[in-house]
C-alpha positions in Angstrom: 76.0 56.8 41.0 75.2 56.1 44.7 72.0 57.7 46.6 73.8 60.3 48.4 75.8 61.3 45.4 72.9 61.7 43.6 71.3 63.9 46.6 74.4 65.9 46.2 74.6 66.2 43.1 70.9 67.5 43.0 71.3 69.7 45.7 74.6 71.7 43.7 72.0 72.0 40.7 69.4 73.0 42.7 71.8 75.9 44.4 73.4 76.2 41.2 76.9 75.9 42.6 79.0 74.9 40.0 82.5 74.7 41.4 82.4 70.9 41.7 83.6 68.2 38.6 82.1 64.5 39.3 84.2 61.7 39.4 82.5 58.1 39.6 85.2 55.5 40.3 85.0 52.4 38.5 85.0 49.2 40.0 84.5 50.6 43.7 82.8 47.8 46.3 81.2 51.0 47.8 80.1 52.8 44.4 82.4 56.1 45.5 82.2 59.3 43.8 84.3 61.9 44.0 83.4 66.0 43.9 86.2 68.4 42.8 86.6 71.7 43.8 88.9 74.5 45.1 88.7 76.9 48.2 90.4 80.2 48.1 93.0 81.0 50.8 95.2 84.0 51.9 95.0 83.7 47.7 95.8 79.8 46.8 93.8 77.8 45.4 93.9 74.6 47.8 92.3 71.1 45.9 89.1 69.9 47.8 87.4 66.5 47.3 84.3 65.1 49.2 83.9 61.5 48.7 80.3 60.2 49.2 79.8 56.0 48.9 77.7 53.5 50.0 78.5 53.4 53.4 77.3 55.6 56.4 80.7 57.6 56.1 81.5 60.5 53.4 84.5 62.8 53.4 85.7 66.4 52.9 89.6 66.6 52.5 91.3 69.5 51.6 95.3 69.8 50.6 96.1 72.4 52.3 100.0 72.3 52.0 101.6 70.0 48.9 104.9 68.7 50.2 104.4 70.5 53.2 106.7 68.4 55.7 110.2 68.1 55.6 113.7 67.5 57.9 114.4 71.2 59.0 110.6 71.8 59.9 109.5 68.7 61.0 109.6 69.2 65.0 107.7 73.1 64.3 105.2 71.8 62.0 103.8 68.6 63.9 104.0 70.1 67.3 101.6 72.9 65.4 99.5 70.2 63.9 98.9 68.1 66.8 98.0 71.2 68.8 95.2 72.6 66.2 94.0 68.5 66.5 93.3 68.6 70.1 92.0 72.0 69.4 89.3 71.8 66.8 86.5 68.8 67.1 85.0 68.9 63.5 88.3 68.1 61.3 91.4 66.2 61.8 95.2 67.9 59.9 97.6 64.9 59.0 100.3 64.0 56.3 100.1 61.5 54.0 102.7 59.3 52.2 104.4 62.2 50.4 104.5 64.4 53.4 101.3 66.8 52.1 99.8 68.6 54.9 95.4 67.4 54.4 92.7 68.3 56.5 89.5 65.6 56.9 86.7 66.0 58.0 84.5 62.6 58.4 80.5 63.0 58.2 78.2 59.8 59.5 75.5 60.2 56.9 72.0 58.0 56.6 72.6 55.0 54.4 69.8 56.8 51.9 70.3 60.2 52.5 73.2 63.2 52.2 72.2 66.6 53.1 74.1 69.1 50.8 73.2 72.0 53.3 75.2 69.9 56.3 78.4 69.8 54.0 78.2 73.6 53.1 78.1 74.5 56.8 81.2 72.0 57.5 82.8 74.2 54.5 82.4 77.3 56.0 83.8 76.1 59.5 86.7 75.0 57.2 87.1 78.1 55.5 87.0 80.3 58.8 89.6 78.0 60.2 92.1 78.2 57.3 91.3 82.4 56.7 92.6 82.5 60.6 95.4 79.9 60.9 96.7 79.9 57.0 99.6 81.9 57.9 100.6 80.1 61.0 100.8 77.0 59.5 102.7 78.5 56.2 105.5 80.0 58.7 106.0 76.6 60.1 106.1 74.8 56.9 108.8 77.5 56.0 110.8 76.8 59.3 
């Protein structure tokens, strides 16, 4: 396990939070591992990572909507998207391949050290922001 991850990992123990499964990926150049967890929104469940590696970048991404992004909403739901973007500084919404609607946020981290308290305060900003805009972003996936 790399530095940071072990930092991390320490740091959940030490605050024993235990809402987090480790993942070490095998045969990653950057030595990446992988927290699981969930946060609770408007009653879903919505599938968090944060990815901590080697280099000075680690990574909070939440699913926010599976499948989210379709034909008949398309025009709604990334005129919504691009305007939370130029909206909020800390994260970024986007869509991958399959059309789920993910949220990112990107921390620049020391080579040798992770704060855990730095990535519970980006949670909480996160949290806030879905608790407020959940809805509006459900109504567009709906059309």
């Amino acid at each position: 396990m790399n530095i940071k991850a072990e930092q991390f990992n320490a740091f959940l123990e030490e605050q024993n939070i235990k809402v987090f499964q480790l993942e070490e990926l095998e045969g990653n150049e950057q030595h990446a591992v992988v927290f699981r967890s969930f946060l609770g929104v408007e009653g879903q469940q919505l599938p968090t990572i944060v990815i901590i590696d080697d280099s000075i970048f680690s990574i909070i991404r939440v699913l926010v909507v599976p499948l989210a992004l379709k034909e008949v909403n398309a025009a709604d739901l990334l005129k919504l998207v691009n305007g939370q973007n130029a909206m909020y500084k800390p994260f970024k919404l986007f869509f991958d391949e399959q059309g789920n609607l993910m949220l990112d946020v990107c921390l620049i981290t020391d080579k040798d050290k992770f704060d855990g308290n730095d990535v519970y305060q980006i949670f909480s900003i996160i949290i806030n922001y879905l608790d407020e805009n959940y809805r509006n972003i459900m109504k567009a996936v709906w059309g």
